[in-house]
C-alpha positions in Angstrom: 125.5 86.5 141.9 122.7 86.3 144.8 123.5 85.2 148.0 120.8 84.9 150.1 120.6 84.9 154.5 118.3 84.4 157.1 117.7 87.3 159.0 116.0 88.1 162.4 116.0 91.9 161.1 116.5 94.3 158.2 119.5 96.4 159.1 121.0 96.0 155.6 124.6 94.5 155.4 124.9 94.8 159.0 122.0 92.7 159.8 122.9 89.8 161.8 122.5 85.9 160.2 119.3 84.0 161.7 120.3 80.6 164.0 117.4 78.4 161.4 116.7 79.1 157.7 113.7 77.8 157.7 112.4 79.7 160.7 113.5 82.9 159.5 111.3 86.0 159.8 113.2 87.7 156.5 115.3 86.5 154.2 118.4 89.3 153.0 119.6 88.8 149.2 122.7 90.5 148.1 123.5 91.0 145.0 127.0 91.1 144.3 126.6 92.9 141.3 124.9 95.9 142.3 125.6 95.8 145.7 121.9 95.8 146.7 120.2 94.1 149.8 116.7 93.1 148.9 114.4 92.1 152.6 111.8 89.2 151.4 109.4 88.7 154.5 107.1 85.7 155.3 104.0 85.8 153.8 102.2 83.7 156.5 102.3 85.9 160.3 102.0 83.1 162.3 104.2 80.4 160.9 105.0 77.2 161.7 107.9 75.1 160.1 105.2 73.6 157.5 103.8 77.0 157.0 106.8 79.6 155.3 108.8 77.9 152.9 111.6 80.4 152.1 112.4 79.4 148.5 108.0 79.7 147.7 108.6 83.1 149.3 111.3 84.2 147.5 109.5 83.9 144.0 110.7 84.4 141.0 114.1 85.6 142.4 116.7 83.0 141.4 119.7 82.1 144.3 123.2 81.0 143.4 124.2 80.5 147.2 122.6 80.8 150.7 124.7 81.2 154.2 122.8 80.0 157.4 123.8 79.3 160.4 121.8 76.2 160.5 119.9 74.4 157.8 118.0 70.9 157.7 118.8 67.7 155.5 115.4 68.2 153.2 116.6 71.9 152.6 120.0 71.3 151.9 118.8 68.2 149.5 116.1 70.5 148.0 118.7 73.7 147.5 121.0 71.7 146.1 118.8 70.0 143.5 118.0 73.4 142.4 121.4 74.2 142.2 121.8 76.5 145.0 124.9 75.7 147.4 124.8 76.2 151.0 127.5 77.8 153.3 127.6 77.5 157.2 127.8 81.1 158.4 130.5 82.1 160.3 130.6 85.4 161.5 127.6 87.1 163.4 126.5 89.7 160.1 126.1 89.3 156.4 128.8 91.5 156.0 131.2 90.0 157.7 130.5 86.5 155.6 129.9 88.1 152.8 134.1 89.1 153.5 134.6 85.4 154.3 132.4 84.3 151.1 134.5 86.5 148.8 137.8 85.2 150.5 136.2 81.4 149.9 136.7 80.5 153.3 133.3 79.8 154.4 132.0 75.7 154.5 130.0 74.3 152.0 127.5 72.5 153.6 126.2 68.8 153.1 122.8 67.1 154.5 125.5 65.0 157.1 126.3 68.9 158.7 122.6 70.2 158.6 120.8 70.6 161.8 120.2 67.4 163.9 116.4 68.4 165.4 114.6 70.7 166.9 113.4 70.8 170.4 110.1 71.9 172.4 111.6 75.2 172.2 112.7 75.5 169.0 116.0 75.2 169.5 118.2 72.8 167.0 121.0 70.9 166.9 123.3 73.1 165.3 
């Protein structure tokens, strides 16, 4: 199974889950099979929302399950359509959810839990 998570930076397993998927700078994906953390960085250096579309970066790489911290309606709708379920993080690193994924008690996400809007500074509603 691949899991994938929005990071800010690559510090493995330890690397702490990004506040927006879309906005991420890197995207982690563990394998649970191997045990492997694979760092998939934005093709595009100055991005905007329209700009880096995770999944398009991610390739070829197929995803059973992503864990963010917050996520948007069209994303959740998109991932889901594709097959890939979406958890709400709920510890700081990927570690620590990936404890919480294996123990099933992490939320499954739905587009009326996504993020609510983003403001002048980026911020959402999550």
């Amino acid at each position: 199974m691949k899991i994938c998570f929005p990071v800010q930076k690559d510090e493995g397993m330890k690397s702490v889950v990004y506040d927006h998927f879309g906005s991420a700078p890197l995207l982690a994906v563990v394998d649970t099979n191997s045990h492997s953390v694979t760092i998939v960085e934005s093709p595009v250096q100055s991005r905007t929302q329209e700009a880096w579309s995770p999944l398009m970066a991610l390739g070829s790489q197929k995803i059973d399950a992503i864990i963010v911290a917050g996520i948007g309606s069209g994303a959740i709708s998109g991932l889901n359509k594709k097959g890939i379920r979406v958890y709400r993080s709920q510890a700081a690193t990927i570690q620590e959810n990936m404890t919480m994924f294996k123990d099933r008690s992490l939320p499954e996400l739905t587009s009326e839990q996504c993020c609510g809007g983003h403001n002048q500074e980026g911020g959402c509603g999550h």
